[in-house]
N, C-alpha and C positions, 0 to 999 in steps of 0.2 A: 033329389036336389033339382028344382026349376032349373030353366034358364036362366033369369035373372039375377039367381046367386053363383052361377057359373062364370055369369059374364064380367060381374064385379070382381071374383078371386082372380080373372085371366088378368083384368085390368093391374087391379092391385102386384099380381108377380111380375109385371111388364113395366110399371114404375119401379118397383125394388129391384129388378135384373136392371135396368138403365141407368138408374142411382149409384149400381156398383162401377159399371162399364166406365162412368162420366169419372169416378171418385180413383179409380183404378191410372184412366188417362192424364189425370192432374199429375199424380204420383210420377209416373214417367215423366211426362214435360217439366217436370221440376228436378228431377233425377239430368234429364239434358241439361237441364239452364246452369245447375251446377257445375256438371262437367264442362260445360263450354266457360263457366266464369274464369274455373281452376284454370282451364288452359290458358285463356288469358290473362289471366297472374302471372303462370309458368313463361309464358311469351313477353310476356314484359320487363322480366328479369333484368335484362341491360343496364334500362332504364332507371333502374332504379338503385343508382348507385346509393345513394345513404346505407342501405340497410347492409349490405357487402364489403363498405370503404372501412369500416371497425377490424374486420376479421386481417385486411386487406394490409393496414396501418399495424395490425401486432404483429404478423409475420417482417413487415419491412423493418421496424426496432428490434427484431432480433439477429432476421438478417445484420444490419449495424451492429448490433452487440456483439456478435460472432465476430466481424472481420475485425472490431477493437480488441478484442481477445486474441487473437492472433497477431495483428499489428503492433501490439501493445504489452507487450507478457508482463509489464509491472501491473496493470490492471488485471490478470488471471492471479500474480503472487501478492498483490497488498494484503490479504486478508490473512497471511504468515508475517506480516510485518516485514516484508522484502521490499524494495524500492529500487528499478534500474535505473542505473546511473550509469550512460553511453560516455565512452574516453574521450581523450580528443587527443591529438598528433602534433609532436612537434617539429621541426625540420629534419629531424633526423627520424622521421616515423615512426618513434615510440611514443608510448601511452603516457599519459595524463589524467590528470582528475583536477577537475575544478572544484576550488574548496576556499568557503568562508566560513571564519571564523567572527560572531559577532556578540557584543555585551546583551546578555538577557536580563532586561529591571528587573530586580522584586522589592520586598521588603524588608529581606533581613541580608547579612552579610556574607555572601557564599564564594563560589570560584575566583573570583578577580580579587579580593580581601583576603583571599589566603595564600594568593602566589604574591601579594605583594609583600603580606609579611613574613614570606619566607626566602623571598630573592630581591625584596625592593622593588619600588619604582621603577628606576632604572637595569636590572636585570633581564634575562631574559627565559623564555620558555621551548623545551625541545619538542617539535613534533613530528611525530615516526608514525610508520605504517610497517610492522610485525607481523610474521605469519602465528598464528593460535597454536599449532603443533609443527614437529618437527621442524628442521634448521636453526632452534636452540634461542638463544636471546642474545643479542649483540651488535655488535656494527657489520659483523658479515651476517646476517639474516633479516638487515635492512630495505627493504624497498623502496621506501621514501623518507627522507630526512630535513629538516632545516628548522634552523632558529630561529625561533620567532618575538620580539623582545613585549616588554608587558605591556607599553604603552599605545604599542599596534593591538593589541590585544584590545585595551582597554576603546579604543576609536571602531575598531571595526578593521580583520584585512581580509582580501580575496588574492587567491593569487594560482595557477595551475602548477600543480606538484606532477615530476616528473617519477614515471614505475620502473625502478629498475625490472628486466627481465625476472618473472616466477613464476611457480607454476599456479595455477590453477587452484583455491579454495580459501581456506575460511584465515582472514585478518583480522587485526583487530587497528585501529587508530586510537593515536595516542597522544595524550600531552602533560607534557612531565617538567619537573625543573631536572636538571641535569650538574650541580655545581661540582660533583666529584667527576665531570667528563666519561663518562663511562658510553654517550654515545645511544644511549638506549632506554625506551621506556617499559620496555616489556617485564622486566625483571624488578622493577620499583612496586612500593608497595604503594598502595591508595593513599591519599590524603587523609590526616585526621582532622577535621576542622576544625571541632572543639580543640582540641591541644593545638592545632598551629594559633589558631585566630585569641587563643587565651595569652601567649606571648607576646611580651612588654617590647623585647628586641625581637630582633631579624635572626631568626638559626640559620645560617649557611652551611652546615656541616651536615645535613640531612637531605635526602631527593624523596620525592614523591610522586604521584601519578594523579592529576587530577583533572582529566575526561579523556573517557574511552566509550568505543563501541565497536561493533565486530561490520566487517565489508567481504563482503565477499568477490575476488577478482577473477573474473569467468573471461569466458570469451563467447558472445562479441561484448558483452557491457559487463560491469561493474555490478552487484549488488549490495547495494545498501540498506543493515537491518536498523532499523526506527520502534522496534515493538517493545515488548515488556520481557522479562524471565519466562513470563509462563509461557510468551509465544513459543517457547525454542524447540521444543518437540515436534510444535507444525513445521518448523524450519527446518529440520532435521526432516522430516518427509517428505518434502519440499526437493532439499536437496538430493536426497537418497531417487528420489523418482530423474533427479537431472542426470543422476548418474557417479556422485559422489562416492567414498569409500567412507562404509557403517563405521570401521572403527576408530578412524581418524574424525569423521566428523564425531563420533558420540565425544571424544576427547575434546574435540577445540569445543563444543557446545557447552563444556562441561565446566572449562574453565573459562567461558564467555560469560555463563552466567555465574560463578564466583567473581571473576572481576566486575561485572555488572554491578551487583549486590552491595560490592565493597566500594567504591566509585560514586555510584549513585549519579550521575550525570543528566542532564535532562536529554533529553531525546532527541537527536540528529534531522534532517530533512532532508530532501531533494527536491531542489527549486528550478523553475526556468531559470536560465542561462544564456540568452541569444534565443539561437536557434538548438541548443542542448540543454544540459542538467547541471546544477552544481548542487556540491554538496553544503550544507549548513550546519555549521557544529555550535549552537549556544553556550556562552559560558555565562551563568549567573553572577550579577553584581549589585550591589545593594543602591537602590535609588529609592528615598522615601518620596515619595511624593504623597497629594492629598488624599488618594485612594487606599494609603496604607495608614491612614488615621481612623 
């Protein structure tokens, strides 16, 4: 081999060695320029609230929804159809329950057409707060009582019903005609509607029970159940976790929902009140209007 083709192959390995050297140095400084980007991304963090304030906002709604859950235990029990309903105090600092009774329109002839043709116009209707089991049915197992005549009925009343002293668990609320005095709706059977509302005259010689639902009287508030039959097993869970006793509740549940069933009642509320709750008991009453054409 010359010189001359010596000096070419040194040539030629001394470009392709610096080619690499040069291609190798990029690689690095661009390996830096990365790393220094990343860091300043990382360092800018603060800055950049958008992209943190989402994560930031769903922890602070639950935050909230936790303390409502706690502050609020009718919001943790609506989903058993449970509704609290706080008492309120009278001069003599016992209990009460705020409670309206108001005409529900429809379209055919239901609650208020059939107490009227069975006590009249002028009559009047008993309404009692009953314990579901044990202390029996009567005027000594009463909690709350008074007459309430049909034509209050028929307008609309509100008024705070005093508790006598009881313990602790499942009632039911009631509203009855009462013509033989007996003081009590617990023991009366359901209304038949078809048979009362098909009579020409007034029967006064029969009682019936025409709206009920079950309340539950706790301490510190009141519960009030608004759900359906089927809810009653969650409410029975419900209770059983407050601390209730299994076999007395499976009992009032039992005949909560037989009276439910036979009754048929529309479904109760718990409404603002002021700065509290009352309770709202519907009673259906026929008002045609053009929506029922």
């Amino acid at each position: 081999m010359n010189s001359r083709v010596k000096i070419v192959i040194l040539v030629c390995v001394g470009l392709l060695f610096s080619l690499y050297l040069w291609k190798s140095g990029k690689k690095r400084n661009a390996g830096v320029s990365s790393d220094k980007k990343a860091e300043e991304i990382d360092n800018s963090g603060p800055s950049e609230v958008g992209s943190g304030s989402g994560t930031a906002d769903e922890q602070s709604s639950k935050d909230v929804a936790e303390k409502q859950r706690l502050d609020y235990p009718e919001i943790k029990r609506s989903h058993v159809g449970l509704q609290t309903v706080p008492y309120k105090e009278n001069a003599k600092n016992a209990r009460m329950l705020a409670i309206e009774v108001v005409p529900q329109p429809g379209c055919h002839r239901g609650d208020l057409e059939a107490i009227k043709a069975l006590v009249g116009d002028e009559g009047s209707m008993l309404f009692t707060i009953e314990p579901m089991v044990g202390g029996g049915a009567g005027k000594n197992s009463l909690v709350a009582s008074r007459k309430i005549s049909v034509a209050s009925i028929e307008s609309g009343i509100a008024a705070d019903i005093a508790l006598a002293d009881s313990p602790e668990g499942t009632y039911g609320i009631y509203l009855c005609s009462d013509n033989q005095g007996t003081g009590s709706c617990a023991s009366k059977m359901a209304a038949d509607y078809n048979d009362i509302l098909s009579q020409n005259t007034v029967r006064s010689d029969r009682d019936a029970t025409f709206f009920y639902q079950m309340i539950v009287l706790a301490k510190p508030d009141a519960q009030l159940f608004n759900g359906t039959v089927k809810d009653l097993p969650k409410v029975r869970q419900e209770l059983l976790r407050q601390g209730y006793n299994d076999d007395q509740l499976r009992r009032a549940l039992k005949r909560t929902g037989a009276t439910m069933n036979a009754v048929k009642s529309l479904p109760p509320s718990a409404a603002a009140d002021g700065e509290g709750r009352k309770i709202v008991l519907p009673i259906a009453k026929l008002d045609r209007t053009a929506a029922c054409n």
